[in-house]
Structure formats: C-alpha cells, structure tokens
C-alpha positions as a printed Julia matrix, in Angstrom:
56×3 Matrix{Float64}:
 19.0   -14.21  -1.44
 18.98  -10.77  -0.16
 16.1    -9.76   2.36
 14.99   -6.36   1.3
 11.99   -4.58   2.92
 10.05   -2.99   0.01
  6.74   -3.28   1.2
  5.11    0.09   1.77
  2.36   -0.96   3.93
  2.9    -2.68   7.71
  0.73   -6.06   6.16
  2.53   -8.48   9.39
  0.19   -7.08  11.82
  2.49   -8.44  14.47
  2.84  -11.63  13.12
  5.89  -13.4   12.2
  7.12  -11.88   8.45
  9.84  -11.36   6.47
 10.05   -9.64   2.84
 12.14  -10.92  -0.05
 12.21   -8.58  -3.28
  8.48   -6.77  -3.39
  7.26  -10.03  -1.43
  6.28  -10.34   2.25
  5.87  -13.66   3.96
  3.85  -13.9    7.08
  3.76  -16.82   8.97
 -0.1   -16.73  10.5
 -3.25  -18.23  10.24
 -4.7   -17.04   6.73
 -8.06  -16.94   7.58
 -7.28  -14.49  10.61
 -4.21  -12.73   8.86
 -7.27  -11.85   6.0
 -9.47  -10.56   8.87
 -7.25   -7.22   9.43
 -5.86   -6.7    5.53
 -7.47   -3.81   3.85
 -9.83   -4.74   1.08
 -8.29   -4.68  -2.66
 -4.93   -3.72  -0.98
 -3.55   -7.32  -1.79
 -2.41   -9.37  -5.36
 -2.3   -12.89  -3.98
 -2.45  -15.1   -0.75
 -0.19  -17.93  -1.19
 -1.41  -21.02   1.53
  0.35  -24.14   2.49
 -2.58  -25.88   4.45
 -1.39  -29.41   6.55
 -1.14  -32.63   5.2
 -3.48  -35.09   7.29
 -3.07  -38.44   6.32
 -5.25  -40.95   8.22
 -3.36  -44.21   9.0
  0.21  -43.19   8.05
C-alpha cells in the first residue's frame, strides 16, 4: 500500500498521522483531536476506544 499525501488541509495538528489514498490517520485522543478541526470540514471520525475487561 502506497502512502500518498492527498489531504489538502494540515488536519494532524501535530499529532502523529499518516495518509493512505484521500485518508488521513491520526493517532490522538478523539475527543481533543475534535477540539481544533474546523466545523463541517470533516466526513467521518473512525474510533477504536480500549477494551476493559474486568477480571481477565
């Protein structure tokens, strides 16, 4: 997979990113990442929150 930087806006704000095709990944807290993103500049936020399991 090719990394290609397509995106036409700086939407990292410092944090960790990468982009792939028209996609940008940033690796950052979402609720603080969403803080500094223009409003209705964005299509989706994709989250992968932490799996706490109690007792495993």
């Amino acid at each position: 997979m090719e990394l290609v930087n397509v995106i036409p806006y700086n939407f990292s704000f410092g944090f960790e990113s990468y982009a792939v095709n028209s996609a940008l990944v940033v690796h950052a807290d979402c609720f603080e990442w969403m803080k500094l993103v223009p409003e209705s500049s964005i299509h989706a936020v994709v989250t992968d929150p932490p799996l706490r399991r109690e007792g495993v």
